[in-house]
C-alpha positions as CSV (number, residue, x, y, z in Angstrom):
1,X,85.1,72.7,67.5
2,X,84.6,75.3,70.0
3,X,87.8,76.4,72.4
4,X,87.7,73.5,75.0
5,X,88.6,75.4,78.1
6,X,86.0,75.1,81.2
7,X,85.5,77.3,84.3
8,X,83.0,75.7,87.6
9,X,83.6,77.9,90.6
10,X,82.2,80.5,93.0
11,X,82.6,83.4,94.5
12,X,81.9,86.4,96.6
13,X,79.5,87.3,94.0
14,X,77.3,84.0,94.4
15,X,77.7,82.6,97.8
16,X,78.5,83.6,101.2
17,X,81.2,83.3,102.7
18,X,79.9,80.4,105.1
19,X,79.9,78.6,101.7
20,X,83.2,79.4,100.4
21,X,85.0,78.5,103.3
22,X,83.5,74.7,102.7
23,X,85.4,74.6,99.3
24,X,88.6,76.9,100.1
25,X,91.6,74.5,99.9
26,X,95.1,74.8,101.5
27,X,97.7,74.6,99.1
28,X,99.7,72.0,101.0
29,X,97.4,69.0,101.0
30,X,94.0,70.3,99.8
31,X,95.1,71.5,96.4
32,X,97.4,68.7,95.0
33,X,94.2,66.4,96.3
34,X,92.1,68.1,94.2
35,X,94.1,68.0,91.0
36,X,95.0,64.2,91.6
37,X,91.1,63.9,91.1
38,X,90.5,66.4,88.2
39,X,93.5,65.6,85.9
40,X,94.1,68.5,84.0
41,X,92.7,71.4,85.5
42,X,94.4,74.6,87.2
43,X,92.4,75.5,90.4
44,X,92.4,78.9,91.9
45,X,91.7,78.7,95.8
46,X,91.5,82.3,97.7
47,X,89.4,83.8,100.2
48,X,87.0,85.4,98.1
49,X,87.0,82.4,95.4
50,X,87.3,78.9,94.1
51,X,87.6,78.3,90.7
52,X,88.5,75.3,88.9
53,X,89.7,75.8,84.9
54,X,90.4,73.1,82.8
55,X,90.2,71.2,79.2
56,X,87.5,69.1,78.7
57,X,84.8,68.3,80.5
58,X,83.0,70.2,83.3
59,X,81.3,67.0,85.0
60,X,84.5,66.2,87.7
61,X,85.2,69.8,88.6
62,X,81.5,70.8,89.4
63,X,81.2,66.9,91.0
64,X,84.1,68.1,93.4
65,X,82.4,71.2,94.5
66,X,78.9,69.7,95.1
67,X,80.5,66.8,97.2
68,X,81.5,69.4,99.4
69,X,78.0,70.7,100.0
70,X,78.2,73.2,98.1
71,X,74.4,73.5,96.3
72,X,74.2,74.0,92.3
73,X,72.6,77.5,93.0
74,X,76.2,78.8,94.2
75,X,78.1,77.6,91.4
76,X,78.6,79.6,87.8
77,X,80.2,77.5,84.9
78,X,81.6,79.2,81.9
79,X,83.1,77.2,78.7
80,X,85.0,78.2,75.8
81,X,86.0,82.1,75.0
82,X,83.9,82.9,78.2
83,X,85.7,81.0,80.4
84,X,88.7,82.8,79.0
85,X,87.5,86.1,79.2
86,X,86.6,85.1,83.1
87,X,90.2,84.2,84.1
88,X,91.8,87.2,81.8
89,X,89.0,89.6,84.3
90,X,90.2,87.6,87.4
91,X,93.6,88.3,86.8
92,X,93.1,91.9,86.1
93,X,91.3,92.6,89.0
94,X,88.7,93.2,87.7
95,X,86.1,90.2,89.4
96,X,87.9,91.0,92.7
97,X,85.5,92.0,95.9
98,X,87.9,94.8,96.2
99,X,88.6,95.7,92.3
100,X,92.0,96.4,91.3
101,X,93.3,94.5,94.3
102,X,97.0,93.2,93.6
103,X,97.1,90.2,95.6
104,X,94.8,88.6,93.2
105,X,97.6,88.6,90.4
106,X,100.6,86.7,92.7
107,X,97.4,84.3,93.5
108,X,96.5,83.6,90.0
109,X,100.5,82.9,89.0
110,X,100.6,80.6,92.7
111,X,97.6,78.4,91.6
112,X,99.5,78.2,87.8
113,X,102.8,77.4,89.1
114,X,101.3,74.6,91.4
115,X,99.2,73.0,88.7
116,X,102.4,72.8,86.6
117,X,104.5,71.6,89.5
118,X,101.6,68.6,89.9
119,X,101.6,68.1,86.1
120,X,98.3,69.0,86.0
121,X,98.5,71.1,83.3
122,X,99.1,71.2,80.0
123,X,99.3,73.6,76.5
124,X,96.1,75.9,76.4
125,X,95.9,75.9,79.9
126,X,99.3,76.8,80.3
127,X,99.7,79.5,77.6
128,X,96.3,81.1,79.1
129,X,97.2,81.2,82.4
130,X,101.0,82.9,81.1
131,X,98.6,85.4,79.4
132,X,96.3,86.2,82.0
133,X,99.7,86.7,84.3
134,X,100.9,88.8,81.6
135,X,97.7,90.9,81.3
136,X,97.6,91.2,85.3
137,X,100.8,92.6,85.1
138,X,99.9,95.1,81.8
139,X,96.5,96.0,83.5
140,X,98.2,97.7,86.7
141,X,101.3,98.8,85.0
142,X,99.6,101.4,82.2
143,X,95.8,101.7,83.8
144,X,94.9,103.3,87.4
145,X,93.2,100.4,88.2
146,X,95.1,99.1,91.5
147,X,96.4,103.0,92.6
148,X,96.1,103.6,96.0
149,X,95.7,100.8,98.8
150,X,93.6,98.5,97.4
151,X,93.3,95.0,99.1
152,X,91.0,93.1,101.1
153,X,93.5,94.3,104.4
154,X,92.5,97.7,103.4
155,X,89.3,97.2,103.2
156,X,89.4,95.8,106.6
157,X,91.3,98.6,108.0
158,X,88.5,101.1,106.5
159,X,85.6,99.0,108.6
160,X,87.6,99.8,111.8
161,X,88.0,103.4,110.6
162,X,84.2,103.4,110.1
163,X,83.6,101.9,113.5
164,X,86.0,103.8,115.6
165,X,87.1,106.6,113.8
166,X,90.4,106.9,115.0
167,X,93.0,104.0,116.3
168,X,95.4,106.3,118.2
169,X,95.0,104.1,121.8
170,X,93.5,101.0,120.6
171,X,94.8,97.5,121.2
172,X,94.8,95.1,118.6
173,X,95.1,91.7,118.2
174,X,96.0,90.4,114.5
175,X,95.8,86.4,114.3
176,X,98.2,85.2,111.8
177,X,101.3,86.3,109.9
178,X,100.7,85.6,106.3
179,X,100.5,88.1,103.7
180,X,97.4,89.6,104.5
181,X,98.4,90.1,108.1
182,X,101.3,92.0,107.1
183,X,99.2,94.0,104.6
184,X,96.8,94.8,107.0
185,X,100.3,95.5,109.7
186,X,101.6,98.1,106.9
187,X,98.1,99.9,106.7
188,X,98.0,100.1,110.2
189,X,101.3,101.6,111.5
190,X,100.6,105.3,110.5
191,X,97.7,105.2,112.8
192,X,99.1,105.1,116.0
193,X,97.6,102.2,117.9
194,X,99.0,101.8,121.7
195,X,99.9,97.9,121.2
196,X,99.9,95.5,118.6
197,X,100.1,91.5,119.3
198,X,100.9,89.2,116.5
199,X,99.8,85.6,117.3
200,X,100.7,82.6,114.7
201,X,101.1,79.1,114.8
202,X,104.9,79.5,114.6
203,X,106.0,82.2,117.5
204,X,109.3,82.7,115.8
205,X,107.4,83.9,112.7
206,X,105.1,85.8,114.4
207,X,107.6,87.6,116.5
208,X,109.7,88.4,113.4
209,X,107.1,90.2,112.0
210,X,105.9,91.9,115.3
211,X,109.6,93.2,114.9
212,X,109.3,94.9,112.0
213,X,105.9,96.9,113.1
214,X,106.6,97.8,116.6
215,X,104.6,94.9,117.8
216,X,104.6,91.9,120.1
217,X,104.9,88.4,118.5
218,X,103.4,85.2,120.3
219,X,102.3,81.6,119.6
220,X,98.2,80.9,119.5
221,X,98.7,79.0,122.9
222,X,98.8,82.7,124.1
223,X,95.4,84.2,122.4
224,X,92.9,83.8,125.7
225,X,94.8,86.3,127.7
226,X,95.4,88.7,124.9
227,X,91.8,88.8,123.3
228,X,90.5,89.5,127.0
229,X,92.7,93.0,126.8
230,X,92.2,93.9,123.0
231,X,89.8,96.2,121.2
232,X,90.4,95.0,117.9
233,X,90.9,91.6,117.0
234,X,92.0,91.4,113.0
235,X,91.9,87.4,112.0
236,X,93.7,86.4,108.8
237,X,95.3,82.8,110.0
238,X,95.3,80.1,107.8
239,X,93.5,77.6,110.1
240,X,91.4,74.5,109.3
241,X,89.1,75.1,111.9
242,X,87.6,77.9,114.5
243,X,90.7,79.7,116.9
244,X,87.9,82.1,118.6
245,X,85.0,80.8,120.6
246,X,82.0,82.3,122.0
247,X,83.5,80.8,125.3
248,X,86.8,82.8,124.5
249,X,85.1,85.6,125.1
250,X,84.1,86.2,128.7
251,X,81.8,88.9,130.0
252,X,83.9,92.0,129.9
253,X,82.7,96.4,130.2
254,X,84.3,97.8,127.4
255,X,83.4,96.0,123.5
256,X,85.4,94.2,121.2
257,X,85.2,94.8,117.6
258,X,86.4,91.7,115.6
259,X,87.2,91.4,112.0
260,X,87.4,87.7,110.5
261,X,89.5,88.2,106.5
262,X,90.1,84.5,107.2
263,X,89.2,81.4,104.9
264,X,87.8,79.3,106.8
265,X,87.0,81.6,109.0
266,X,89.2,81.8,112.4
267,X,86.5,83.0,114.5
268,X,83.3,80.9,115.0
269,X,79.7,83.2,113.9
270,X,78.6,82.9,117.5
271,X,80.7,85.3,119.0
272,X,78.7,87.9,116.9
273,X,75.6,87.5,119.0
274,X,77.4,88.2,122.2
275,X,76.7,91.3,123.8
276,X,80.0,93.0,123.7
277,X,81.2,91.7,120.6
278,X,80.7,93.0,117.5
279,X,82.1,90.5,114.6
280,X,82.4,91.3,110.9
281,X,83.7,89.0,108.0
282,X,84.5,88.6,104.4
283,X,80.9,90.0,103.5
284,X,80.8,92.7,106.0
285,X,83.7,93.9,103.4
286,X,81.4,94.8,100.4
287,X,79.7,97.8,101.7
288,X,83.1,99.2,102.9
289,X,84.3,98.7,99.5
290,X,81.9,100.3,97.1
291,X,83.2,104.0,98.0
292,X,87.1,103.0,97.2
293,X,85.3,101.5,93.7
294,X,84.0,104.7,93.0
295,X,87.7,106.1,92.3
296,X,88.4,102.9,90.0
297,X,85.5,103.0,87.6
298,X,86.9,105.4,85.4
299,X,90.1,102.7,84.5
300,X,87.9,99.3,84.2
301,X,87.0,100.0,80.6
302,X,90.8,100.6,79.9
303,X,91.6,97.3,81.5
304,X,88.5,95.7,79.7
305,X,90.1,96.9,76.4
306,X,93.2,95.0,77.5
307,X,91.4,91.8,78.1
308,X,89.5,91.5,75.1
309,X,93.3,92.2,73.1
310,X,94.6,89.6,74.8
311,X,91.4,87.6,74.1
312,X,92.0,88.0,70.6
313,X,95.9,86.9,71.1
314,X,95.2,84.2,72.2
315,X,92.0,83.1,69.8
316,X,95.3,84.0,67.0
317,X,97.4,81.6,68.7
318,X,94.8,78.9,69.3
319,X,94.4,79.0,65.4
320,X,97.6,78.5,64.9
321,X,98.2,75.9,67.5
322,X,95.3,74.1,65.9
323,X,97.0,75.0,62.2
324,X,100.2,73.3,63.5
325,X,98.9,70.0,64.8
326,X,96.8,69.7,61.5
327,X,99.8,69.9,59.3
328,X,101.6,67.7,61.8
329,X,98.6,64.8,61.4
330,X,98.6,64.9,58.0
331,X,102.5,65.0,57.7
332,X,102.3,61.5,60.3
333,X,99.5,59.9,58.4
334,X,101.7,60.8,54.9
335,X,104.6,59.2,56.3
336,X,102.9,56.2,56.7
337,X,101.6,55.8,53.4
338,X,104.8,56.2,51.9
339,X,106.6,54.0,54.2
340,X,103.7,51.3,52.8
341,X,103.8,52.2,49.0
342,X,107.6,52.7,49.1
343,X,108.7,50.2,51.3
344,X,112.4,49.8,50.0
345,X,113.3,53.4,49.6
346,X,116.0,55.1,51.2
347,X,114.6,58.2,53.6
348,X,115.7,60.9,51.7
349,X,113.8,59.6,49.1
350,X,110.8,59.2,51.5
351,X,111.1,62.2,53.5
352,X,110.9,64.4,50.1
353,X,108.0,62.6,48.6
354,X,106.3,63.3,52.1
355,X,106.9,67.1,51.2
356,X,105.8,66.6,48.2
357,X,102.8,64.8,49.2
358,X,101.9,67.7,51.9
359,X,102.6,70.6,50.4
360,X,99.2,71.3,48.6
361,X,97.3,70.0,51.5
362,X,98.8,72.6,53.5
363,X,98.2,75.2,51.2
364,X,94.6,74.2,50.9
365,X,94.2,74.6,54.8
366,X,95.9,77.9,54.8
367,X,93.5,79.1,52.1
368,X,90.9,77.6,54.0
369,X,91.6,79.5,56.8
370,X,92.1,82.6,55.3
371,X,88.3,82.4,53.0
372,X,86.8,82.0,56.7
373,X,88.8,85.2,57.7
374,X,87.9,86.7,55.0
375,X,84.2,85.8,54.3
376,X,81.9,88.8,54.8
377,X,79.3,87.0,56.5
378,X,82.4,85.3,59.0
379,X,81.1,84.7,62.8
380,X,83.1,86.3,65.3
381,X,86.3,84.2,66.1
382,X,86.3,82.5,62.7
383,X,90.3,80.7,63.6
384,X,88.5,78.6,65.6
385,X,86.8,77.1,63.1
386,X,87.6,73.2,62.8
387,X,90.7,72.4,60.1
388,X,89.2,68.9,59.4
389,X,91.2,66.0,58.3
């Protein structure tokens, strides 16, 4: 029996991001939906990714991606030590659009945390998502692999370096005041911009963050007047649906650069073929990236010797885990028996000649294990081979 973990997702790396954005699901409603259908499963829902992981079988998870017209051609599905070895380079960084990004680690322990809270979890997904959190953790801490500012707000930051060259005197706009808006915020302040407007849903929370970066907070009911005097326009709002029109965007004689980090996307594709707007989004992102990579390559096969450790750990502990409920099937189906043959006994009695009774049977499966181990001609991950009853 192989290890029954499962991965169906996508990603940057297999669809664009007007396909993504059709499968990215808000934690508030969209996630716990999604578990309620898939049972046990852990599903990992950020800008550049949706992956489902779970025990079993693959069939609901890739079901629930294709009824959201999503096409097969998008998808990737990994089972067993793969699937594994996916989440363990996830969580590291590693499978990240910009690698060694950090945000990717607190997103990892978020989608954990909430499969647990929904009781959607349970013991090898759990103890592999503690790993992979553990390994996130390990990768950064004793590899180079997240130095510097490395995040998809950086990354957006660089694309209006590239366009403009330098901010000093530019007006910008940043629509929303998440985490990556205030990434993007901290990036931003040693560059001198003349004005910053912070627009959210929630002015108060807007205008507390505009207070802490020299800025100007608003509500969205605001955003026509103040994209009609910004340069820059930075979207990161968590919106189920478009805030920017093409009809947003009057006729006006100096451009406006726009870049949408946003999933869904805040600002609708249109506005890209007006002919003062220049629009950029999630994918724009990958040719900005690839010279920050360039600094990181030398760490990834440091972090890829970490993963396959913690591969192994937990291969150890699955044989173990598998070790342990062996010995606690036979122990139950022992008890039984002796309960029937010894029905009047006392349980002292009972509970010894159930020792007695088990003791060789779990010596044999230790030696078992241990000739498999052993064996010169052993495949790789011999634990996992099945302790049968």
């Amino acid at each position: 029996m192989a290890l029954p973990l499962y991965l169906v997702g996508l990603s940057h790396k297999t669809a664009p991001v007007g396909v993504r954005e059709r499968v990215a699901l808000d934690p508030v409603a969209g996630l716990p939906a999604a578990l309620a259908v898939l049972g046990k499963a852990v599903v990992l829902s950020t800008c550049n990714r949706t992956e489902i992981y779970g025990v079993g079988s693959p069939k609901e998870a890739k079901a629930l991606l294709l009824s959201r017209g999503v096409e097969a051609r998008h998808l990737y599905q990994k089972e067993g030590i793969e699937a594994l070895r996916h989440l363990f380079r996830v969580a590291a960084g590693l499978d990240s659009l910009v690698v060694g990004e950090a945000q990717i680690l607190g997103q990892v322990r978020a989608a954990y945390f909430l499969a647990k809270r929904e009781g959607a979890t349970e013991v090898l997904l759990e103890k592999a998502f503690q790993m992979a959190v553990y390994l996130g953790k390990r990768a950064r801490s004793e590899t180079a692999i997240g130095q510097g500012a490395v995040s998809v707000a950086y990354a957006a930051l660089d694309l209006a370096l590239a366009v403009y060259g330098d901010l000093s005197g530019l007006r910008v706009a940043v629509l929303g005041a998440g985490e990556m808006a205030e990434l993007f915020l901290t990036h931003l302040k040693a560059h001198g911009v003349e004005r910053i407007w912070i627009l959210n849903r929630s002015p108060e929370r807007a205008q507390a963050l505009a207070a802490r970066f020299g800025g100007e907070g608003f509500g969205l009911q605001d955003l026509l007047p103040i994209l009609a005097q910004a340069d820059l326009v930075v979207a990161s709002a968590a919106a189920p649906h478009y805030l920017v029109y093409p009809s947003d965007l009057p006729r006006r004689s100096r451009p406006l650069f726009l870049i949408d980090i946003a999933l869904p996307r805040n600002i609708h594709p249109e506005v890209g073929k007006l002919p003062h707007a220049y629009l950029y989004n999630l994918d724009d992102l990958e040719r900005v990236v690839a010279k920050n990579l360039e600094a990181r390559k030398g760490e990834i096969p440091r972090v890829e010797t970490l993963i396959e450790k913690a591969v192994g750990d937990y291969l150890e502990w699955y044989a173990g885990h598998r070790m342990r409920r062996a010995i606690e099937a036979w122990r139950t189906y022992l008890a039984s028996e002796v309960v029937r043959e010894l029905p009047g006994s006392d349980p002292l009695a009972r509970h010894k000649e159930v020792g007695r009774r088990a003791h060789p049977i779990i010596q044999g499966l230790k030696a078992r294990a241990l000739r498999l181990v052993e064996a010169p001609d052993c495949p790789d991950h011999c634990p996992l081979l099945p302790f049968r009853l």
